[in-house]
N, C-alpha and C positions, 0 to 999 in steps of 0.2 A: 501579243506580239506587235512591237512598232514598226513603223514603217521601215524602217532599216533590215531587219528582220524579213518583211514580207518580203522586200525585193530581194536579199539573199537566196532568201526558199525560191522563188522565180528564175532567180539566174540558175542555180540549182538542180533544179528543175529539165530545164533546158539544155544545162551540161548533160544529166544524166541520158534524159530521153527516154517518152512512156516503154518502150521497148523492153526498158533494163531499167524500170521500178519494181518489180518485182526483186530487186537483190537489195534495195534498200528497205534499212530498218530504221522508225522513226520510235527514239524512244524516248519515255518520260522520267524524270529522277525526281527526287525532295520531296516522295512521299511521307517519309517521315517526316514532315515541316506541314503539313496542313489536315485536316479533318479530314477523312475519308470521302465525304460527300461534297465540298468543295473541290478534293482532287476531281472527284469523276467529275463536275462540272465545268470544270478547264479543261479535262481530257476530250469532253463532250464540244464543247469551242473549238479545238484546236481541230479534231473531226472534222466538224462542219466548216469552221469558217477558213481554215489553212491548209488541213492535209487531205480534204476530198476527193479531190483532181489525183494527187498520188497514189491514196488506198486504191481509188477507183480502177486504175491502173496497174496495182497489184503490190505495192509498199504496204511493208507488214509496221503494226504497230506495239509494242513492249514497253513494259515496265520495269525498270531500275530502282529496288527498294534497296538494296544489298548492295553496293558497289563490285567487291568483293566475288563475293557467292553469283551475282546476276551477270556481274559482267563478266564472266569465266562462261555463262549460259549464252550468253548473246555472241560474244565474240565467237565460241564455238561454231553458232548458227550460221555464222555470215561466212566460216572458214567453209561450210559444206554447199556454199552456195558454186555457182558456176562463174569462171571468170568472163566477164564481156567488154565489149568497146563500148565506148560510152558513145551518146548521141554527138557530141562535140569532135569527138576523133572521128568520127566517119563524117563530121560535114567536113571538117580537115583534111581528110584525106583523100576527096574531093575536089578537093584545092578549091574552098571557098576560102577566101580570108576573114580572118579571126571576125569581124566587124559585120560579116554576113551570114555567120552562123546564128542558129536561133539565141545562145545565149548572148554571143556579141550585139545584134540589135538587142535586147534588153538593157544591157550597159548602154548601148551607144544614146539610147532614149534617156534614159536616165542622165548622162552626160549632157544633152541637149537640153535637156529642163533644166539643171543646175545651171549654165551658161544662158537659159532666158533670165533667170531668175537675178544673174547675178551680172 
């Protein structure tokens, strides 16, 4: 994952809020494109070095070999989840502005470094 990516997952993150990781599912596809034992050692990466902080918090992780057949399975799972407000609606609704929420400072940092930078 590049850094585009990691910061995605972070804003992410932040929209959700560990509260309501438990109703996300982070899932892997293109099994059938690599070795079995290279996948689990991407799946084993992605573990450690990106979805830690998430699983740790209770985001479940799956596998998409089938589009099809899997994803008739996964979708199901997330329908019998429980609907919640995300971390981001309740700093909003707080009346913080967008820019003081946890995921708006992660933008707004990022904004700042592109404007050192450039």
């Amino acid at each position: 994952m590049g850094g585009t990516a990691t910061r995605n997952l972070q804003i992410f993150q932040h929209l959700v809020g560990d509260d309501n990781m438990g109703n996300v599912k982070l899932i892997t596809t293109m099994w059938d494109e690599v070795a079995p034992e290279k996948g689990q050692a991407y799946l084993e990466e992605l573990r450690q070095e990106f979805w830690g902080g998430m699983i740790a918090v209770g985001a479940q992780v799956d596998h998409c070999y089938d589009a099809a057949r899997d994803g008739k399975r996964i979708i199901s799972s997330i329908m019998r989840t429980s609907p919640i407000t995300l971390q981001f609606q309740h700093e909003l609704q707080r009346g913080l502005p967008v820019e003081a929420t946890a995921a708006g400072r992660v933008v707004m940092d990022q904004l700042r470094k592109l404007e050192e930078r450039y």
